[in-house]
N, C-alpha and C positions, 0 to 999 in steps of 0.2 A: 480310250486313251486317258490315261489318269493326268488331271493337272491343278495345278495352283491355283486356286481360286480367292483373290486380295479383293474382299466385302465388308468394310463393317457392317457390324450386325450386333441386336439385341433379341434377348427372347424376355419377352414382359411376361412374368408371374407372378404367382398370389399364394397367400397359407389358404383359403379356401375359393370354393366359387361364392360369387355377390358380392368379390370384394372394389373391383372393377376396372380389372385387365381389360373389357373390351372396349371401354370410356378412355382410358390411357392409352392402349395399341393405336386405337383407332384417330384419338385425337393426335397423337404423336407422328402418325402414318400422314397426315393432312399436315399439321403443322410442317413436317418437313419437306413436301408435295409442297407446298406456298413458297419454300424456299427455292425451287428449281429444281430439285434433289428428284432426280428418279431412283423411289422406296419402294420395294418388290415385298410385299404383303405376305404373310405366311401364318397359319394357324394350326395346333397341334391339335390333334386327336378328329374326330369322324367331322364337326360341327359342320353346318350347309350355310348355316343365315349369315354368323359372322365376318365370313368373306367376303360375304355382297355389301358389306359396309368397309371391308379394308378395299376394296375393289371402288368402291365409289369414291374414295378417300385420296387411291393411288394414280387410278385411271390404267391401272395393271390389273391382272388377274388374281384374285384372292386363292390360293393355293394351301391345300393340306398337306401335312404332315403324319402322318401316323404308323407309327412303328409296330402296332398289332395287324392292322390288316395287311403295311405293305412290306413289314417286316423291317428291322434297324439298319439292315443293310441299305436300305432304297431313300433313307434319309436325308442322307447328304446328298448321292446322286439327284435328290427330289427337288431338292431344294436350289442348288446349284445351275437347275434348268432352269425352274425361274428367278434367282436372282443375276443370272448372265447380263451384263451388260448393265447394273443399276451401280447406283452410289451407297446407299442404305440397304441392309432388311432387317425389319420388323416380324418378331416373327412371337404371336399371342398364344400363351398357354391354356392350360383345361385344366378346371377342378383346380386343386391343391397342387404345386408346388412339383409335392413327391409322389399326388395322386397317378394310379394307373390300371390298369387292367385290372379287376378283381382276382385277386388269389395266386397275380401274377408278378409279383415283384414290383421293379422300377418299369416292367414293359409298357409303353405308351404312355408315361410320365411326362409332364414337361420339362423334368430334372433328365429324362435322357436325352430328347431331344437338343437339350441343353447341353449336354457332354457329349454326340454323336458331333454336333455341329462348334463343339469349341468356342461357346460364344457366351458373354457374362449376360447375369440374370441382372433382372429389375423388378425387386420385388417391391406390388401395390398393397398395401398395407389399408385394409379399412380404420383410420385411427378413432372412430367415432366413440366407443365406450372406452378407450383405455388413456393411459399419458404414460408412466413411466414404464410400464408393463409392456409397453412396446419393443424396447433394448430383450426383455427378455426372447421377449416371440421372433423378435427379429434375429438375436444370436442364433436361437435355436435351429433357425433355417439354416442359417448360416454356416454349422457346425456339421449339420446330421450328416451329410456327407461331401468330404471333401474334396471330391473333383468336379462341383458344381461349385464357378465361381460366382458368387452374389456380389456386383459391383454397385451396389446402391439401392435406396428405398425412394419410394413415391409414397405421400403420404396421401390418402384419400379422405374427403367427408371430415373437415378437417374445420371444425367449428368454430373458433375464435382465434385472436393474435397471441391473448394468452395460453390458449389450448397449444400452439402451434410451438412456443417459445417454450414448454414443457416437453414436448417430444422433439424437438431437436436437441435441447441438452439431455435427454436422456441415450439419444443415439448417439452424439458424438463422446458420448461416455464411454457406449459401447465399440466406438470407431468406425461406425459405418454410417457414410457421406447420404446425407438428405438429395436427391437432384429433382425431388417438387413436391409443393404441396398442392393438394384443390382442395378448395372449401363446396362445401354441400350446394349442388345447382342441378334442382330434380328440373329446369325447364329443356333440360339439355338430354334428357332420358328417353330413349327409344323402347316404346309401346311393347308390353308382353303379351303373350296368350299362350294355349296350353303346350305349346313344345319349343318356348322360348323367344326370342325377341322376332319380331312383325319382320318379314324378311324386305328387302328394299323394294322388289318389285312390286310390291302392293303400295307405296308410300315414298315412292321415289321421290315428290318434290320436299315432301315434307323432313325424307331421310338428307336429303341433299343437307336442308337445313340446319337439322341435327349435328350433320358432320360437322360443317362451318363455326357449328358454336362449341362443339369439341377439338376444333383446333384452335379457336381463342381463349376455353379455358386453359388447354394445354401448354399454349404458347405463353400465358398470362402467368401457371404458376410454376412451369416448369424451367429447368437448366440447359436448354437444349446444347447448347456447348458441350455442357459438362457429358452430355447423354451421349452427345455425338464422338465426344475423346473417348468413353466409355467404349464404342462399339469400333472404334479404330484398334482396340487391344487387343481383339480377336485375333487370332494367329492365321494364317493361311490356312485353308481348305484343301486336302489333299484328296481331289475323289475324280472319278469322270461321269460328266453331269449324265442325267438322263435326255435319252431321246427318244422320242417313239419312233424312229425310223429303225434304229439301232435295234430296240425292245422288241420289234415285231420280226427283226431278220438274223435276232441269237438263236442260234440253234438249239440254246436250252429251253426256248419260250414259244417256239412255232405252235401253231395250231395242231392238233393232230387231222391225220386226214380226212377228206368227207368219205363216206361208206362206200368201201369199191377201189378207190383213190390209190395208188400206190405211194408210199412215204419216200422219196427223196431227196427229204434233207429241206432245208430253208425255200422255202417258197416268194419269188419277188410279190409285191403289193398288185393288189386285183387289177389297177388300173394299169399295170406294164402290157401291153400289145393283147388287152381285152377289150375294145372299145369305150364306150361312155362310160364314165364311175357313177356307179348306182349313188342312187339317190337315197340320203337314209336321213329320215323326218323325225326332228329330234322336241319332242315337246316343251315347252318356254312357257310363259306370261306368268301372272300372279299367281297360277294356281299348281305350278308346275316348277320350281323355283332352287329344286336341292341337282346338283350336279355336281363333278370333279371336273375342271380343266383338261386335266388328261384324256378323259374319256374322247372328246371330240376329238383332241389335237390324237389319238392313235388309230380313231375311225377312217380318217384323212390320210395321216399314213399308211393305212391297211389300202385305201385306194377309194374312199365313198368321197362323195359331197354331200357333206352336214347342211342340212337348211333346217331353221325352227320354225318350229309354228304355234299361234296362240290357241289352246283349245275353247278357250273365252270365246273367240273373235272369230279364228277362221270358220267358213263353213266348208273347208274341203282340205284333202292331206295337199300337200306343197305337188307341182305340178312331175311325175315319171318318180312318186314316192317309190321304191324297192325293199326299204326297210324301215319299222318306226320303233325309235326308243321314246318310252314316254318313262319318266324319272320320279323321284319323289318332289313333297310339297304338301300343298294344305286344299287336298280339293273336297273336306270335308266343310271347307268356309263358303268353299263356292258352288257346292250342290247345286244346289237350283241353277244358276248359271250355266254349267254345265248338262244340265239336264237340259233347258231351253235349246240349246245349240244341237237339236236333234240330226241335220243335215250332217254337223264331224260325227256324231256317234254312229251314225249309221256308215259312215264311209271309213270310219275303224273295225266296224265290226263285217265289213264287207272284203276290206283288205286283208282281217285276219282268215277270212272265210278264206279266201283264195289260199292259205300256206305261207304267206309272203311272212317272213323272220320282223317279231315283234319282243322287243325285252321292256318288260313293265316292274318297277320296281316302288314298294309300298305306294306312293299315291297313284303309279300306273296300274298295280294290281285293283285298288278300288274301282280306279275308273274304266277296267275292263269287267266289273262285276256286271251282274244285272240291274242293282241298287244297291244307293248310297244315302243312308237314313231316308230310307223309301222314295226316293227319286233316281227314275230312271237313268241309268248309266249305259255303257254298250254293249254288254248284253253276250260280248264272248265268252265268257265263264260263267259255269253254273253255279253262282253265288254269290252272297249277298253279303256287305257291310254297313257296318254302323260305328256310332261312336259308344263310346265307353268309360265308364271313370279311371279303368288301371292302365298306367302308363309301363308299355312292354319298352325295355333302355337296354341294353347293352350290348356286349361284342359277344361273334357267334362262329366259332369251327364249322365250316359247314361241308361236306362231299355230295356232288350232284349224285343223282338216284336216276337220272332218266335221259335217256340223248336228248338233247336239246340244238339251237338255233345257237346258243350262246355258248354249249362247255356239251362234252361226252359222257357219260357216265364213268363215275370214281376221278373228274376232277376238284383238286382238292382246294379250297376260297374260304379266305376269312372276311366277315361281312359284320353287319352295324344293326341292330333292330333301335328303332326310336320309333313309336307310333302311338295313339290313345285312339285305335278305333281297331275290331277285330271283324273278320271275316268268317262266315260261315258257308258252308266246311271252309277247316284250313288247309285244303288240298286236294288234291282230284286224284283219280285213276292212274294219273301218272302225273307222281311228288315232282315239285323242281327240288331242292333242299334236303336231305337230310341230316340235323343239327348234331354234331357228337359232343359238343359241350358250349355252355354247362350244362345244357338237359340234354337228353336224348328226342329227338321227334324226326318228323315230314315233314314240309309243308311245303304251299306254293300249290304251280302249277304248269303242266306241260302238254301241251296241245297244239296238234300239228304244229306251225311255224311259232307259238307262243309260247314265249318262258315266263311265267310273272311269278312274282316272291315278296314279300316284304323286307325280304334279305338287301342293304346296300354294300354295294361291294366297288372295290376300289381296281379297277382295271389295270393298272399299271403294276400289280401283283401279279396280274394273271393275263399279257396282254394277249392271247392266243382265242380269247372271249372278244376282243374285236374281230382279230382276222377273221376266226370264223364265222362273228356275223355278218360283216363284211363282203364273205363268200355268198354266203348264203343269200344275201340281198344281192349279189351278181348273178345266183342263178334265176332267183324269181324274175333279176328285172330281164 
């Protein structure tokens, strides 16, 4: 049911990345969280780490955006599910501006996300080497295309009072309203390494802190008023929000059937007058860290009970496990770690041993190799990774090649590669993946109850990837 959805709402962007959308979202997302204001967090394009800082920020769920994997259609419905019921949303762009999909237009831009959702920009401007030259860089945003409104600059790195007093008379030259500036405060910078900022769960007290001082810069140079009239302009949202209950029972999204199964038509969720909802052990802690919102809240409504577990910590899968997703993350930091913990690896590779429906996705494919820069891992696949100097980035066409636990052969998923460590081989006797662009290849892997890939893919594209592991973990359990 399509309806009116009265949100203000901002989408913070930038002319490039580093210029420091996630210092402003983030601090903005806090600052207005202090004020009582329930702000529903939103970040455009695949990112993982970002949200667990708009998430720590909001005390909501940090929420993607992306119009290549889930397609433009599912934007507003996406968004709409989680800003239901808030006063603000905040919603932090990727790259450039008008950056998107290689080769593909304005697709998964944060200029479209911006005109999908009707909502004015805030563009963060690094002002550090320029002063007047800013009116130009800023008109030019401004201009290139006209149905992205830009209602105001943020001025970043922003080095003295005369530096400051230079670039607002250059913009109010150019007619467009300053609503902050922040001057340069590296003590407020959250830590990088090699696939981008330290994600919360490893640095939780320390990220808490981080926040705190990015809502005092924020609140200290920023207009919040002005930001907050700013996001009151947005017009009505005419969509019907997403739900995974809805998602899993359209008839254009069902699962297809298990082999044998007769098709029809919409299938109610596993737990309608099947007994207990399997059990589907979802991997968490430091080392495990990239997820979608959605993925859980459609497992649930396919009819499982989500339980997480720390692979750090626990020594056993969660108690009547029936299925495990274990996700991306950074378990090349925690090797060793994870290699100690031989009691989980052995009772992963015991579970997959029995058939029981396993989807591993880039850091779960490591940690189902054998080894992981020569430390033992669990030992399901016959193969080994490491790390590497080439960072593999970008969006991937991908059609499954093999029945699997998660999709049938010839279902069709747009997925994310982001990783600096490669697997050898990249794929077994039976591919999960094959890529039709931009390269052609296999990879992955499929083995009885296991899917693993480096491929991340956004389920609420394809929700019939729950149901049917869902099933699948109702038959094992």
């Amino acid at each position: 049911m399509v309806t009116s959805l009265h949100i203000p709402r901002l989408v913070i962007a930038a002319p490039s990345s580093g210029s420091g959308k996630t210092t402003v979202a983030t601090g903005l997302m806090a600052a207005f969280s202090e004020r009582g204001l329930a702000v529903s967090p939103h970040k455009a394009g695949p990112d993982y780490i970002d949200p667990g800082y708009h998430a720590l920020a909001t005390g909501r769920p940090g929420r993607n955006l992306d119009a290549f994997m889930c397609g433009p259609e599912l934007v507003a419905p996406l968004f709409a599910h989680g800003a239901s019921g808030c006063d603000l949303a905040i919603v932090e762009g990727v790259m450039g501006l008008y950056d998107g999909a290689a080769g593909r237009g304005e697709l998964a831009s944060t200029a479209q996300v911006a005109k999908v959702l009707r909502a004015p920009v805030v563009l963060v401007v690094d002002a550090s080497s320029q002063s007047r030259s800013v009116a130009a860089l800023v008109h030019g945003f401004a201009s290139f295309d006209p149905q992205v409104r830009l209602g105001g600059v943020i001025l970043n790195k922003v080095g003295s009072d005369r530096h400051e007093a230079m670039l607002r008379e250059a913009l109010e030259e150019a007619g467009m309203p300053v609503l902050g500036v922040l001057r340069r405060a590296p003590q407020v910078a959250a830590p990088s390494r090699h696939l981008g900022l330290v994600p919360v769960a490893e640095r939780r007290s320390d990220a808490l802190s981080s926040v705190a001082a990015l809502a005092d810069q924020v609140r200290a140079g920023c207009d919040l008023e002005a930001l907050m009239a700013l996001a009151r302009t947005a017009p009505a949202l005419e969509c019907e929000p997403w739900s995974p209950e809805r998602a899993l029972t359209s008839r254009g999204v069902a699962a297809p059937p298990a082999p044998g199964a007769a098709d029809s038509g919409p299938r109610p969720v596993v737990a309608a007058g099947s007994g207990p909802r399997p059990v589907i052990a979802v991997a968490g802690g430091a080392a495990f860290t990239f997820s979608y919102a959605e993925h859980a809240e459609l497992l649930t409504a396919a009819g499982a009970e989500v339980v997480t577990f720390d692979p750090l910590r626990d020594e056993a899968l969660p108690e009547g496990t029936a299925g495990l997703v274990i996700g991306g993350g950074f378990p090349e930091v925690y090797a060793p770690e994870l290699a100690a913990n031989a009691p989980l690896r052995k009772a992963v590779a015991a579970f997959a041993e029995t058939g029981g429906p396993v989807a591993a996705e880039c850091a779960g494919l490591l940690y189902l190799a054998r080894s992981l820069d020569g430390k033992p891992m669990c030992g399901v696949l016959d193969a080994d990774a490491r790390m590497s100097e080439r960072l593999t980035l970008g969006y991937r066409e991908a059609v499954a090649v093999s029945d699997s636990a998660l999709a049938v052969t010839g279902t069709r998923l747009r997925g994310h590669e982001f990783h600096r460590t490669v697997i050898e081989p990249g794929a077994g006797s039976a591919p999960a993946w094959g890529f039709t662009h931009p390269e052609r290849r296999v990879e992955g892997f499929v083995r009885q109850g296991v899917h693993a890939s480096y491929l991340h893919t956004h389920w609420a594209a394809e929700p019939s990837v729950a149901r049917r592991f869902t099933e699948a973990a109702a038959r094992a359990r």
